[in-house]
Backbone of each chain as nested JSON, in Angstrom:
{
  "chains": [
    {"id": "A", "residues": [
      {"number": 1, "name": "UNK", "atoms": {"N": [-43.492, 82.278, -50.318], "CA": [-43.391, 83.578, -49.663], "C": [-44.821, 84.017, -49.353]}},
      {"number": 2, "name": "UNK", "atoms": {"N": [-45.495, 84.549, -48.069], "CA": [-46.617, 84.752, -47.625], "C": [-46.571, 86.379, -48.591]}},
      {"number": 3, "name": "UNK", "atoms": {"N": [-48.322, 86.087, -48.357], "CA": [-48.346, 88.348, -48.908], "C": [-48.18, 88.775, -48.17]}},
      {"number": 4, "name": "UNK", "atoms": {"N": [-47.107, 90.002, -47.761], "CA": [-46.932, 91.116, -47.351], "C": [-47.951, 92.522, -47.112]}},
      {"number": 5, "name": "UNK", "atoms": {"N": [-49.313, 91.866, -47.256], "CA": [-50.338, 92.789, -47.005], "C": [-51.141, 91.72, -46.318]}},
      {"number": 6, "name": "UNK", "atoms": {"N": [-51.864, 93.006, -45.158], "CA": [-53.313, 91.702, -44.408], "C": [-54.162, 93.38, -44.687]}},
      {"number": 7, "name": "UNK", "atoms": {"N": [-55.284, 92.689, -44.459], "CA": [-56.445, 93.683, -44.893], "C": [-57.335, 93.957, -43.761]}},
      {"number": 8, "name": "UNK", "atoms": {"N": [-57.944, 94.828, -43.273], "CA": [-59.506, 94.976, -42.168], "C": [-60.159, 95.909, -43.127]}},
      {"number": 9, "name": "UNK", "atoms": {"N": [-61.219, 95.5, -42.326], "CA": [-62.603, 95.757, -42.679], "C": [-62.965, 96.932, -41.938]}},
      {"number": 10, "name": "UNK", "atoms": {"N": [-62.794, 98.451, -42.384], "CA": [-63.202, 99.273, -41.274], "C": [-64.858, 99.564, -40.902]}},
      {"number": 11, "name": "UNK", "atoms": {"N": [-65.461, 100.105, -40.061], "CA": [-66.797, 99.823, -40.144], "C": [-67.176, 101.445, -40.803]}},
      {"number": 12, "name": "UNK", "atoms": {"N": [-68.775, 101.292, -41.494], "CA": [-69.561, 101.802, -42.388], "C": [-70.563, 102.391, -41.766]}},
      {"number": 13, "name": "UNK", "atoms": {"N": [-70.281, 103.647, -41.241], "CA": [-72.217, 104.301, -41.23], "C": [-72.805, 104.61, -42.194]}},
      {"number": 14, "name": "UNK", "atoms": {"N": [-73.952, 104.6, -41.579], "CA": [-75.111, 105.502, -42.826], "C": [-74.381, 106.666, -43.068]}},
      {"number": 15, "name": "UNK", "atoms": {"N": [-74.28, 107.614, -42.0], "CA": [-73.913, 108.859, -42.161], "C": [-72.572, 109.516, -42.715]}},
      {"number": 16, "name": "UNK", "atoms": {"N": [-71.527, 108.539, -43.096], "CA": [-70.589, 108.414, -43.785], "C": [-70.616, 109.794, -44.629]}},
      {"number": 17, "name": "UNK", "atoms": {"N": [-70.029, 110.675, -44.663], "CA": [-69.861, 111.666, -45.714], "C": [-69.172, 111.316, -46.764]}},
      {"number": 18, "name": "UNK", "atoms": {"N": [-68.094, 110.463, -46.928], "CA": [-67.287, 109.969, -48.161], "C": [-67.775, 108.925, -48.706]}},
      {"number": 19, "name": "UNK", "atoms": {"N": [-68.094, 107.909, -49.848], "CA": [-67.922, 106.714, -50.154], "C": [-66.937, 105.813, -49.182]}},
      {"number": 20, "name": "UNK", "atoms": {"N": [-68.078, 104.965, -49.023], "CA": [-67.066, 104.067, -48.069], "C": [-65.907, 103.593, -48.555]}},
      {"number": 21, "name": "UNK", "atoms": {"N": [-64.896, 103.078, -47.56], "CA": [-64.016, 102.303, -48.069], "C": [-64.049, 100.974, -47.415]}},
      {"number": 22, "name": "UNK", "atoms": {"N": [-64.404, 99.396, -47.796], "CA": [-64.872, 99.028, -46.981], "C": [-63.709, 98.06, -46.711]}},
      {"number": 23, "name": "UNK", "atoms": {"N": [-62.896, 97.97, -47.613], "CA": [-61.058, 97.205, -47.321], "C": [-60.358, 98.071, -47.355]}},
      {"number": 24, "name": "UNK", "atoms": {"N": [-59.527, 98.039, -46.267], "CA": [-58.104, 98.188, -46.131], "C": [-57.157, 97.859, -46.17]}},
      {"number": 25, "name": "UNK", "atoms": {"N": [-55.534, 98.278, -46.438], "CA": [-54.556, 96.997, -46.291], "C": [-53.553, 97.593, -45.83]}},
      {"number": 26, "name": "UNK", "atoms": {"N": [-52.418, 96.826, -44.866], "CA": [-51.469, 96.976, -44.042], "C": [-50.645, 96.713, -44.477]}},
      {"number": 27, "name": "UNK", "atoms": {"N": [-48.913, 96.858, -44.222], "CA": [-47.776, 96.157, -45.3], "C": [-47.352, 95.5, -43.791]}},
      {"number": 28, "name": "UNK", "atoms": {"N": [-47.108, 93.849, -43.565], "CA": [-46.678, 93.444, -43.053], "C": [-45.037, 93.008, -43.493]}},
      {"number": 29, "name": "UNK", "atoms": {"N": [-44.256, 94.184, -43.276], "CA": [-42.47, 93.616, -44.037], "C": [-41.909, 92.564, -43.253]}},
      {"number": 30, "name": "UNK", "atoms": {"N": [-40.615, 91.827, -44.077], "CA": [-40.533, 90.467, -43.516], "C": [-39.698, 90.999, -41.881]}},
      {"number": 31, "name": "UNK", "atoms": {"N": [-39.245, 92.246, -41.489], "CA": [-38.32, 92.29, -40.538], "C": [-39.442, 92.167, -39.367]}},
      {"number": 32, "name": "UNK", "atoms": {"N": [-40.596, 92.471, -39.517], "CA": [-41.446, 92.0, -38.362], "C": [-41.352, 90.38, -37.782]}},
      {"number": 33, "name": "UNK", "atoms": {"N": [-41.382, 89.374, -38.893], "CA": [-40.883, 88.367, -38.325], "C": [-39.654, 87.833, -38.298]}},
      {"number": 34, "name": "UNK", "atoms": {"N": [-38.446, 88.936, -38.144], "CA": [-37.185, 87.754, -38.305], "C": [-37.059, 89.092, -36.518]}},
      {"number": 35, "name": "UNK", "atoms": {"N": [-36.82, 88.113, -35.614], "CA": [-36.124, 88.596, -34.25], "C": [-35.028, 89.379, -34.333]}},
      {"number": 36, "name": "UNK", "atoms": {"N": [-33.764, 88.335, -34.676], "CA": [-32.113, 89.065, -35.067], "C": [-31.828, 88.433, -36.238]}},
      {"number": 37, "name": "UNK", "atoms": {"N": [-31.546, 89.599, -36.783], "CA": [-30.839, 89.441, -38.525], "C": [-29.743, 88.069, -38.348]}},
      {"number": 38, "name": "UNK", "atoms": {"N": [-29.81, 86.565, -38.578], "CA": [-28.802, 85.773, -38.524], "C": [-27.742, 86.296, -39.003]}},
      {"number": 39, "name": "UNK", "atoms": {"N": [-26.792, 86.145, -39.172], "CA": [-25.382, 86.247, -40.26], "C": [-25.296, 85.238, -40.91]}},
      {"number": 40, "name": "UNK", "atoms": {"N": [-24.683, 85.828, -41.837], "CA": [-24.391, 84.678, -43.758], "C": [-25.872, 84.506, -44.182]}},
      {"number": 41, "name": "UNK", "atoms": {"N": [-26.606, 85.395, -44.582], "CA": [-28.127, 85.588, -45.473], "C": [-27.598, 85.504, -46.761]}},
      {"number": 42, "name": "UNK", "atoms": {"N": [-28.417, 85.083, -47.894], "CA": [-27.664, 84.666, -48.627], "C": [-28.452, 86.422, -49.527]}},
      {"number": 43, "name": "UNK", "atoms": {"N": [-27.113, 87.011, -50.356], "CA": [-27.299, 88.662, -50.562], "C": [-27.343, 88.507, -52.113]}},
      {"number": 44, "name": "UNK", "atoms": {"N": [-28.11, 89.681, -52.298], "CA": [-28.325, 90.239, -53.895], "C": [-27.233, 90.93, -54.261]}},
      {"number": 45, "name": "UNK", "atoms": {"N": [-26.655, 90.975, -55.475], "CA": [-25.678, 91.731, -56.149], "C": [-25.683, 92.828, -55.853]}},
      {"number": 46, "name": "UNK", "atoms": {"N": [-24.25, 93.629, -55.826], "CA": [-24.581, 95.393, -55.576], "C": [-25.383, 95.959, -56.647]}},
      {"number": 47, "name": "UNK", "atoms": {"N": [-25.678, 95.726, -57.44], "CA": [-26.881, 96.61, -58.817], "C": [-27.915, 95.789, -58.327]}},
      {"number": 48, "name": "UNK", "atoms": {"N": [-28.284, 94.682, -58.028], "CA": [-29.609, 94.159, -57.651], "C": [-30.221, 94.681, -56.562]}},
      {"number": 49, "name": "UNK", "atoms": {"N": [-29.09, 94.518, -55.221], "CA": [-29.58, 95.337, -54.088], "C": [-29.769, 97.072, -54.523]}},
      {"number": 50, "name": "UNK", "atoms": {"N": [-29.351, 97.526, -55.175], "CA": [-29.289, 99.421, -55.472], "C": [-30.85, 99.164, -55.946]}},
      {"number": 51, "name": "UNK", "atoms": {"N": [-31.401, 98.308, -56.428], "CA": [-32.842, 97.952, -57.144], "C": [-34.042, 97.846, -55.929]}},
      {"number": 52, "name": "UNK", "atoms": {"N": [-33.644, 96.972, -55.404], "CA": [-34.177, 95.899, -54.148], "C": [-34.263, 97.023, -53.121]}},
      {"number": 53, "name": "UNK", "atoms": {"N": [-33.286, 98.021, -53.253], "CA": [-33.852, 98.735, -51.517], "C": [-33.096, 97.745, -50.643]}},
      {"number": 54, "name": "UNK", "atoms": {"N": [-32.929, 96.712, -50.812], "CA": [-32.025, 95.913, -49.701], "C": [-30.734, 95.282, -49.746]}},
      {"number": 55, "name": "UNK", "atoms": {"N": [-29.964, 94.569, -49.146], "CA": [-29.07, 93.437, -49.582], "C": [-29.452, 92.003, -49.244]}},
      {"number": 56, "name": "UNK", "atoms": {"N": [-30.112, 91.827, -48.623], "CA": [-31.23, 90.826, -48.546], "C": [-32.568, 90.198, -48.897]}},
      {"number": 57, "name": "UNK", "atoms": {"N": [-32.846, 89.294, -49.813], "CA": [-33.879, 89.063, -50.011], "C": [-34.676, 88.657, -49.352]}},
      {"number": 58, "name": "UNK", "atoms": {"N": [-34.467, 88.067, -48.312], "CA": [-35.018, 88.208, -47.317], "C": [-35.922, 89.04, -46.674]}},
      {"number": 59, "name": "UNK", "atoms": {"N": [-35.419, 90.238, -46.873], "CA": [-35.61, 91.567, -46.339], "C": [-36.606, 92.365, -47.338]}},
      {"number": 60, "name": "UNK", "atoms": {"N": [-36.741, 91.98, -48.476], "CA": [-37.273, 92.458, -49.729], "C": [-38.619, 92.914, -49.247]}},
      {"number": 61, "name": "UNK", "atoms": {"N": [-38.999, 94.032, -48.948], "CA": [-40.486, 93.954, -49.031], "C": [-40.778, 94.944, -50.483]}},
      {"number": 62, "name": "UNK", "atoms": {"N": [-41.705, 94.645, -51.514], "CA": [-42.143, 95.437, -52.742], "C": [-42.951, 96.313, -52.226]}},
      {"number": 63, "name": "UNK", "atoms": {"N": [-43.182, 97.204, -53.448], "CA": [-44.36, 97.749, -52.888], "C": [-45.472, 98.107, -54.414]}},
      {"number": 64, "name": "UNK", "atoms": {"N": [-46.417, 97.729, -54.79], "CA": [-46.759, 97.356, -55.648], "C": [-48.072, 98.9, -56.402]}},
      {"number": 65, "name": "UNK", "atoms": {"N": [-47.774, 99.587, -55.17], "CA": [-48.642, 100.383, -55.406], "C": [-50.12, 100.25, -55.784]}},
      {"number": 66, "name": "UNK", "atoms": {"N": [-51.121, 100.904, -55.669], "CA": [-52.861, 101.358, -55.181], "C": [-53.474, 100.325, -55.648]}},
      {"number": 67, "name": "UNK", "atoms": {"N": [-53.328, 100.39, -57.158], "CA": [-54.136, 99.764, -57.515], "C": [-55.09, 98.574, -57.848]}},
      {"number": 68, "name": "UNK", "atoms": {"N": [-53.556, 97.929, -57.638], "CA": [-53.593, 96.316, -57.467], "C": [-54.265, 95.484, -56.274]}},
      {"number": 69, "name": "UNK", "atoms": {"N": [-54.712, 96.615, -55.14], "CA": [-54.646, 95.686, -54.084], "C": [-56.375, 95.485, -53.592]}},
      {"number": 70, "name": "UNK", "atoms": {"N": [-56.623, 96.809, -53.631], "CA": [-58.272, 96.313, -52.793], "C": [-58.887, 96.47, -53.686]}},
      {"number": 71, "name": "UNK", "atoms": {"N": [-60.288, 96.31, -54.064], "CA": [-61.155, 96.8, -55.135], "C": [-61.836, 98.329, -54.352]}},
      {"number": 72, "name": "UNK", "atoms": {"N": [-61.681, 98.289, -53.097], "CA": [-62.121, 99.49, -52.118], "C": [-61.874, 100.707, -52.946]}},
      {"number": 73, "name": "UNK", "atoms": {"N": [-60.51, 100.875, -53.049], "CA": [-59.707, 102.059, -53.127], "C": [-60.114, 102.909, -54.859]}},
      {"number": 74, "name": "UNK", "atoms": {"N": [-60.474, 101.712, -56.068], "CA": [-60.089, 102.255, -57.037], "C": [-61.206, 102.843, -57.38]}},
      {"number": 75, "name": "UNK", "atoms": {"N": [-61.661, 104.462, -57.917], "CA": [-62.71, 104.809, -58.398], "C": [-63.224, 103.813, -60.005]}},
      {"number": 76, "name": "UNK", "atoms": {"N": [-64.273, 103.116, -59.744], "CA": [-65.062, 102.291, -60.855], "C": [-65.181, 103.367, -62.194]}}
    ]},
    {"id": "B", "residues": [
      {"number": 1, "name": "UNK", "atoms": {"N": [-15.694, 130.796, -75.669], "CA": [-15.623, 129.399, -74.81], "C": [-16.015, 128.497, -75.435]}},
      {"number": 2, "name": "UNK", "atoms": {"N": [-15.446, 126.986, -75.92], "CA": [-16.384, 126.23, -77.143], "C": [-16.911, 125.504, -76.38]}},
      {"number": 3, "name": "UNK", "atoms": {"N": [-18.074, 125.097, -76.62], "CA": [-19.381, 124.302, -76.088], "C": [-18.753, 123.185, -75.267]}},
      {"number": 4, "name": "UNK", "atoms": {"N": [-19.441, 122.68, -74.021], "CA": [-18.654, 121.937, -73.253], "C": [-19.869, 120.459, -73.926]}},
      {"number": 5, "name": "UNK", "atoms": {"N": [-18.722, 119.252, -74.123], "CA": [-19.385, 118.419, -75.102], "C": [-19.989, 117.25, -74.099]}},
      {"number": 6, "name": "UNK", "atoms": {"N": [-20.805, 116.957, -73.844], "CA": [-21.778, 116.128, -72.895], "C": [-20.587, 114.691, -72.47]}},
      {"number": 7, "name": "UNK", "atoms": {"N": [-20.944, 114.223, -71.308], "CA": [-20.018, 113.213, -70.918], "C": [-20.118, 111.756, -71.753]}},
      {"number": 8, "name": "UNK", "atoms": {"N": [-19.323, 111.137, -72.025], "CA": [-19.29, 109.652, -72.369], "C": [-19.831, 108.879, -71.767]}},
      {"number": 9, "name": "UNK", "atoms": {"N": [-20.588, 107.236, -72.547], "CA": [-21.084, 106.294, -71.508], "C": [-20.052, 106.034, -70.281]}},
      {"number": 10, "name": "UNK", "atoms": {"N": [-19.245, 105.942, -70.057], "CA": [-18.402, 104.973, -69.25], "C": [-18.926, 106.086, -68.066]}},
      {"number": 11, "name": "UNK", "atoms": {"N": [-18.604, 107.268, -68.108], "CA": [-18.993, 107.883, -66.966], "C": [-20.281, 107.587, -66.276]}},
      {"number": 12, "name": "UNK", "atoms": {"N": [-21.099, 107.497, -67.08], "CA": [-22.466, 106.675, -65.94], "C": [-22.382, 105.33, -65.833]}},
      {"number": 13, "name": "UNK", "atoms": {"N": [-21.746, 104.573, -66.178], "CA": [-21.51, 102.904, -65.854], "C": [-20.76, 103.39, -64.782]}},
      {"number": 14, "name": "UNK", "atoms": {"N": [-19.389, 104.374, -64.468], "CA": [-18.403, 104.122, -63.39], "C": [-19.668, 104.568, -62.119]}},
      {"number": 15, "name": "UNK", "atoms": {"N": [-20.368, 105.755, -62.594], "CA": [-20.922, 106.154, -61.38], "C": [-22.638, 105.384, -61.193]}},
      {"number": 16, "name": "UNK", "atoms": {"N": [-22.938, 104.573, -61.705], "CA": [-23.903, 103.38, -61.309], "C": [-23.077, 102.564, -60.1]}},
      {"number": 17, "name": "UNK", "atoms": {"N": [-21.807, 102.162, -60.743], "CA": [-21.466, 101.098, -60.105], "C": [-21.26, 101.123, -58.528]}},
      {"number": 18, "name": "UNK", "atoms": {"N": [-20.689, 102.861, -58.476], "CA": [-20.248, 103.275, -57.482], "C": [-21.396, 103.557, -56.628]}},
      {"number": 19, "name": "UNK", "atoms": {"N": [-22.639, 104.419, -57.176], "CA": [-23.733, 103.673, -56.246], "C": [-24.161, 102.932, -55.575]}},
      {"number": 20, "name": "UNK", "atoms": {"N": [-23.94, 101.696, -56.298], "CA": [-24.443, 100.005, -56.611], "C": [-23.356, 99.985, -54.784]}},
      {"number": 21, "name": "UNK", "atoms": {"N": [-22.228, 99.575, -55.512], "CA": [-21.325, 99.805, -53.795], "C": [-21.576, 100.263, -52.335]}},
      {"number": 22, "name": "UNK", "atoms": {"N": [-21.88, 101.591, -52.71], "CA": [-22.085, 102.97, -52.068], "C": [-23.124, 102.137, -51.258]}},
      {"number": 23, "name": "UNK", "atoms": {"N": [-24.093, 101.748, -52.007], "CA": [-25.189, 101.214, -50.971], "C": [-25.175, 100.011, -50.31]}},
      {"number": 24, "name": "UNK", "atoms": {"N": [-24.379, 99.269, -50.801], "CA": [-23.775, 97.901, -50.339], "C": [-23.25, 98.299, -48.666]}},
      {"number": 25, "name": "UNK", "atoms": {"N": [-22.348, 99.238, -49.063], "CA": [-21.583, 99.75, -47.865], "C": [-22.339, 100.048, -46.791]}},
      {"number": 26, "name": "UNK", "atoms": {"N": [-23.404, 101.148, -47.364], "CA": [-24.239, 101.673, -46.599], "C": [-24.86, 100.519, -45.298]}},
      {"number": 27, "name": "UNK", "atoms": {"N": [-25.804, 99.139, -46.292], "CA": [-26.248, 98.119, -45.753], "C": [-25.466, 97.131, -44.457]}},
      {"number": 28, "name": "UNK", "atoms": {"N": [-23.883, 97.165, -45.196], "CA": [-23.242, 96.79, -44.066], "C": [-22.705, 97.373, -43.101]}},
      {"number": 29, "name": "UNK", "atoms": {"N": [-22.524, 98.292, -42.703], "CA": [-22.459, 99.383, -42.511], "C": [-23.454, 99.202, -41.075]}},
      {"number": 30, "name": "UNK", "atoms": {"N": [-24.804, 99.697, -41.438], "CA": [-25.664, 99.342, -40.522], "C": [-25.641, 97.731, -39.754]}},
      {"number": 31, "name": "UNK", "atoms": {"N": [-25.912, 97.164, -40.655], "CA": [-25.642, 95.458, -40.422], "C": [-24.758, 95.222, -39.222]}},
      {"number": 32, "name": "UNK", "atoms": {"N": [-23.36, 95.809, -39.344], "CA": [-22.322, 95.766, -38.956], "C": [-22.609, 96.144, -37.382]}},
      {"number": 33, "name": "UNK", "atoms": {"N": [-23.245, 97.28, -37.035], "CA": [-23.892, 98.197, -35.973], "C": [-23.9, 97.141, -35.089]}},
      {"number": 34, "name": "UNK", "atoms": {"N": [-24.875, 96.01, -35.674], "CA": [-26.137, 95.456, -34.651], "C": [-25.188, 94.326, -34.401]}},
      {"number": 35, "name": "UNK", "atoms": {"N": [-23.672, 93.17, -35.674], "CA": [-23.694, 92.463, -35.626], "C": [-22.266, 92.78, -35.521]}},
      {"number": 36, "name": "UNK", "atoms": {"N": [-21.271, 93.0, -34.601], "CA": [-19.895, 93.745, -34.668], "C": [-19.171, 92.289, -34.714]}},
      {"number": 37, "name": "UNK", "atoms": {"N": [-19.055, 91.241, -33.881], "CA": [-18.782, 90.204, -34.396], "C": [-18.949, 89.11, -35.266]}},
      {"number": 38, "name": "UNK", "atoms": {"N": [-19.238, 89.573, -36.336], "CA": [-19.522, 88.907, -37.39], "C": [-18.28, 88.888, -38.649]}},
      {"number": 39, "name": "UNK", "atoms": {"N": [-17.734, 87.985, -38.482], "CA": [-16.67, 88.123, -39.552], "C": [-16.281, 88.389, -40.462]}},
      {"number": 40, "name": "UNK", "atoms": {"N": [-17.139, 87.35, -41.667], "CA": [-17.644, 87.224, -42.699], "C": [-18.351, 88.536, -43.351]}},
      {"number": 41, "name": "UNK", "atoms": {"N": [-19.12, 89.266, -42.331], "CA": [-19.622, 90.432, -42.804], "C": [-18.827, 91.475, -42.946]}},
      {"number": 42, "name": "UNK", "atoms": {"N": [-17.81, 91.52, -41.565], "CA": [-16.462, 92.687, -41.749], "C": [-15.41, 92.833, -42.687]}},
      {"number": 43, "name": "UNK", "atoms": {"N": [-14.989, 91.512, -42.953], "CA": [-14.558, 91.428, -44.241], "C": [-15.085, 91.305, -45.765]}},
      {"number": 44, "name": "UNK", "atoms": {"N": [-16.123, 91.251, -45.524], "CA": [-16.778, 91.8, -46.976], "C": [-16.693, 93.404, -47.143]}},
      {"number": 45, "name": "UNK", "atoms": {"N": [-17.095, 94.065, -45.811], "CA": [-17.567, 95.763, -45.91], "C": [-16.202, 95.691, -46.223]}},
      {"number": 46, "name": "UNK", "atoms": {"N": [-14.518, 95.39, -45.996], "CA": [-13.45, 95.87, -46.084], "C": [-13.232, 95.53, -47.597]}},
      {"number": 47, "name": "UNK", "atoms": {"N": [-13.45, 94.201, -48.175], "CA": [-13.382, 94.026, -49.418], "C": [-13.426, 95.179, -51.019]}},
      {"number": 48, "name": "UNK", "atoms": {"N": [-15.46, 95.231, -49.838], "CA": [-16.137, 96.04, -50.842], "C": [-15.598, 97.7, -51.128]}},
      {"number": 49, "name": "UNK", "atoms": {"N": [-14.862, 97.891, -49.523], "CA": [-14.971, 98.973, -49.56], "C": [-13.442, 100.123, -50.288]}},
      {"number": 50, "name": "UNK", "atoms": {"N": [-12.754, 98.747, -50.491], "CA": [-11.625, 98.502, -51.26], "C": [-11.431, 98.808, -52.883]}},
      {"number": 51, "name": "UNK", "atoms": {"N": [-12.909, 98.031, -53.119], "CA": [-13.52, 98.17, -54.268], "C": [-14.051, 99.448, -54.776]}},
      {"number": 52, "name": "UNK", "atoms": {"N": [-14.957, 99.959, -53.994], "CA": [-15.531, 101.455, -54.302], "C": [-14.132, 102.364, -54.015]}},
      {"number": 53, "name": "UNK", "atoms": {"N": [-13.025, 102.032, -53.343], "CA": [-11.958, 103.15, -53.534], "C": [-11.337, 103.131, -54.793]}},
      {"number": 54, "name": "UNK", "atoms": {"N": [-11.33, 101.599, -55.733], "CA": [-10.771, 101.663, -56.579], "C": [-11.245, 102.504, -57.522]}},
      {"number": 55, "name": "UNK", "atoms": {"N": [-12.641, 102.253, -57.863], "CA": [-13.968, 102.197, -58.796], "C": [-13.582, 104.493, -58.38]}},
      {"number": 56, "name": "UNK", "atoms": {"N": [-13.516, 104.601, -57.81], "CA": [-13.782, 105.887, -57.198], "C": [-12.292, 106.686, -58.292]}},
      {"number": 57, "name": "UNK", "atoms": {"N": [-11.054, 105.816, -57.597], "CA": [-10.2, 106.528, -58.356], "C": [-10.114, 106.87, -59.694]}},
      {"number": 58, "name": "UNK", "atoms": {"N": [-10.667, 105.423, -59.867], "CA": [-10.169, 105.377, -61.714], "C": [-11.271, 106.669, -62.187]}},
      {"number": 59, "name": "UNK", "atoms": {"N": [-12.413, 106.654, -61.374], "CA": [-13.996, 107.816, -61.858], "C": [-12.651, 108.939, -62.043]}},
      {"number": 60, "name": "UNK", "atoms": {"N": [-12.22, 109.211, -60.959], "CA": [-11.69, 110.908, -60.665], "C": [-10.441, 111.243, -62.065]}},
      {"number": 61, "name": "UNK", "atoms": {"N": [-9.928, 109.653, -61.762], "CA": [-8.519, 110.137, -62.808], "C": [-9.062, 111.101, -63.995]}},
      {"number": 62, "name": "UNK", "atoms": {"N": [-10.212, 110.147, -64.595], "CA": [-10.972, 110.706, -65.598], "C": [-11.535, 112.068, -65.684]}},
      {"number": 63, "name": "UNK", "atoms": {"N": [-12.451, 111.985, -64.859], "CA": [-13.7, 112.85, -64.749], "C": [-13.504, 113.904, -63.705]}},
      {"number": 64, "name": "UNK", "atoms": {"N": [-12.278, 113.87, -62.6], "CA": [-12.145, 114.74, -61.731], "C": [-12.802, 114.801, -60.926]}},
      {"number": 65, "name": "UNK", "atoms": {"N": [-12.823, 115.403, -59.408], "CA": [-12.822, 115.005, -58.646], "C": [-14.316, 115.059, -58.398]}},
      {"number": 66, "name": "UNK", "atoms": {"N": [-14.883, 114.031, -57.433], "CA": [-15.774, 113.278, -56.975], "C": [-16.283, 114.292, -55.147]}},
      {"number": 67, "name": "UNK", "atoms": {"N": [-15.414, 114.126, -54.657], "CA": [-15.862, 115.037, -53.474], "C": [-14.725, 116.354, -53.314]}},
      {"number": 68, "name": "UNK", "atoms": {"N": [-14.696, 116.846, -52.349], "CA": [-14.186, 118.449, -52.159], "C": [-13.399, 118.202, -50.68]}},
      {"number": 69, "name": "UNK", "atoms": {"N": [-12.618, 119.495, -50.454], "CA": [-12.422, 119.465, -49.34], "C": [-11.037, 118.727, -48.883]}},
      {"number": 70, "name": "UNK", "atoms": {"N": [-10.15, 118.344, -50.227], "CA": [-8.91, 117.367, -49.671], "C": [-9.569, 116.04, -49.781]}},
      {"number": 71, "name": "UNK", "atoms": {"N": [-10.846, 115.628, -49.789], "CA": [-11.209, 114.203, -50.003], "C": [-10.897, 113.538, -51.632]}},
      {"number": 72, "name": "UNK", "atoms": {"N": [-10.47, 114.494, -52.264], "CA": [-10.644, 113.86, -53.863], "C": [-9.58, 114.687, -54.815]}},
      {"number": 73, "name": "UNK", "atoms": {"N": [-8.947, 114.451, -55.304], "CA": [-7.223, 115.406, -56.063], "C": [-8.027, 115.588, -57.399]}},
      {"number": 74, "name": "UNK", "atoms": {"N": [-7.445, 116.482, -57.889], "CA": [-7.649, 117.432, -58.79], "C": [-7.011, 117.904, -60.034]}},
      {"number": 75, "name": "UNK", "atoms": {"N": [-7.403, 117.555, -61.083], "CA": [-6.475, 117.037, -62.24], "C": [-5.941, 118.848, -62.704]}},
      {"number": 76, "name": "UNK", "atoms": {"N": [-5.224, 119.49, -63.44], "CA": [-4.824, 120.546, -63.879], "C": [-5.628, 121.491, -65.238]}},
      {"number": 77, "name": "UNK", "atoms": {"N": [-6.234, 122.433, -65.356], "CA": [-6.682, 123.646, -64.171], "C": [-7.893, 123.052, -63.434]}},
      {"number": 78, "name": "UNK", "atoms": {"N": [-8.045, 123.927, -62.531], "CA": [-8.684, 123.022, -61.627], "C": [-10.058, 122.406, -61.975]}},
      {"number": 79, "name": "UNK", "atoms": {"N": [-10.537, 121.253, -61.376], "CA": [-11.856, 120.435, -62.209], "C": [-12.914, 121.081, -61.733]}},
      {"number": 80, "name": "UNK", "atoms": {"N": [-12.952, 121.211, -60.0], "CA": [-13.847, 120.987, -59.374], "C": [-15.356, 122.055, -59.767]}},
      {"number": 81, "name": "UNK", "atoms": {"N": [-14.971, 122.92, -60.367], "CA": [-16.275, 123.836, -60.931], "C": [-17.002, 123.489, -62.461]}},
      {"number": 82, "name": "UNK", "atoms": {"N": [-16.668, 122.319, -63.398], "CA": [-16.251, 121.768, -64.368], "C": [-18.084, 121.213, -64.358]}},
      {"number": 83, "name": "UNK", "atoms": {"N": [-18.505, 121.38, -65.521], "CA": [-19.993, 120.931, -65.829], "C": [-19.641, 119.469, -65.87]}},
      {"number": 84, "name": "UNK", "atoms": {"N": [-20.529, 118.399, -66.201], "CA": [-21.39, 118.995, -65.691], "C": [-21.616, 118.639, -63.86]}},
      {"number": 85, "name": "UNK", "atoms": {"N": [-22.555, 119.904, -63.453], "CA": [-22.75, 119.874, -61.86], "C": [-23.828, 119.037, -61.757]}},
      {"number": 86, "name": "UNK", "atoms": {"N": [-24.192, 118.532, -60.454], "CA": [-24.484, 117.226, -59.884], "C": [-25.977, 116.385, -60.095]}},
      {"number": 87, "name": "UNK", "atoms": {"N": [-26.538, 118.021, -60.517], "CA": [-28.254, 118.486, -61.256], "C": [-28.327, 117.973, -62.735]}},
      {"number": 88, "name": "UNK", "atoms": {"N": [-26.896, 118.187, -63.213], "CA": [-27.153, 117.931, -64.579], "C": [-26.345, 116.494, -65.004]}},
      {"number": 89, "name": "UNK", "atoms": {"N": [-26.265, 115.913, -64.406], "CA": [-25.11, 114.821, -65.043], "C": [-26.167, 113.678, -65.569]}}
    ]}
  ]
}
């Protein structure tokens, strides 16, 4: 399964009033690359999907929240 | 009035499950929108949705009624104002 995040690099002035941030990250979910939903996906249980946000794993995108992802974001 | 005594497990297992469904439905439901000839999928939403009527009744027999309005019967005196309300369950 690819990561579901791509990152840029925004650019940095001197004159920056905030601490830079010098990564960013995007959520690329899997429905960007599926065209049309096939039929017969193979589905998560009704308590798994009520979990999942989906009925497809397929479809699963997490979301893992702040901290984990850039070193940009977290105050040291 | 003697203290109204907090609900039993089974009542949040019936109404997990019915969630659990609820959103199943929901999914096909939409699914269904985009994919109207799809078989396999129509007869699952009818399956399932068979299922959450059951899952629904047996909740009400118990616990009384579930929605308002003629959508849900009403056990004797009437339930529907009956703690706990929807904030507190």
């Amino acid at each position: 399964m690819y990561s579901q995040y791509r990152v840029y690099y925004p650019y940095v002035s001197p004159f920056d009033p905030c601490p830079p941030q010098r990564v960013k990250t995007y959520v690329v979910p899997p429905q960007l690359f599926i065209h049309f939903q096939p039929p017969n996906l193979p589905q998560f249980s009704p308590r798994e999907a009520l979990f999942h946000g989906t009925l497809w794993p397929e479809l699963y995108s997490p979301y893992e929240g702040r901290g984990d992802r850039s070193e940009g974001r977290r105050k040291k | 009035m003697n203290e109204p005594k907090p609900v039993d497990e089974r009542y949040y297992q019936l109404l997990h499950q019915l969630q659990a469904l609820d959103f199943v439905l929901v999914e096909l439901t939409l699914y269904l929108d985009t994919h109207s000839n799809d078989a396999d999928a129509l007869q699952q939403f009818n399956q399932i949705s068979e299922e959450r009527w059951k899952v629904a009744c047996e909740f009400e027999a118990s616990y009384g009624p579930l929605l308002q309005f003629g959508l849900s019967f009403s056990g004797y005196p009437w339930q529907w104002n009956d703690t706990p309300w929807p904030w507190q369950v």
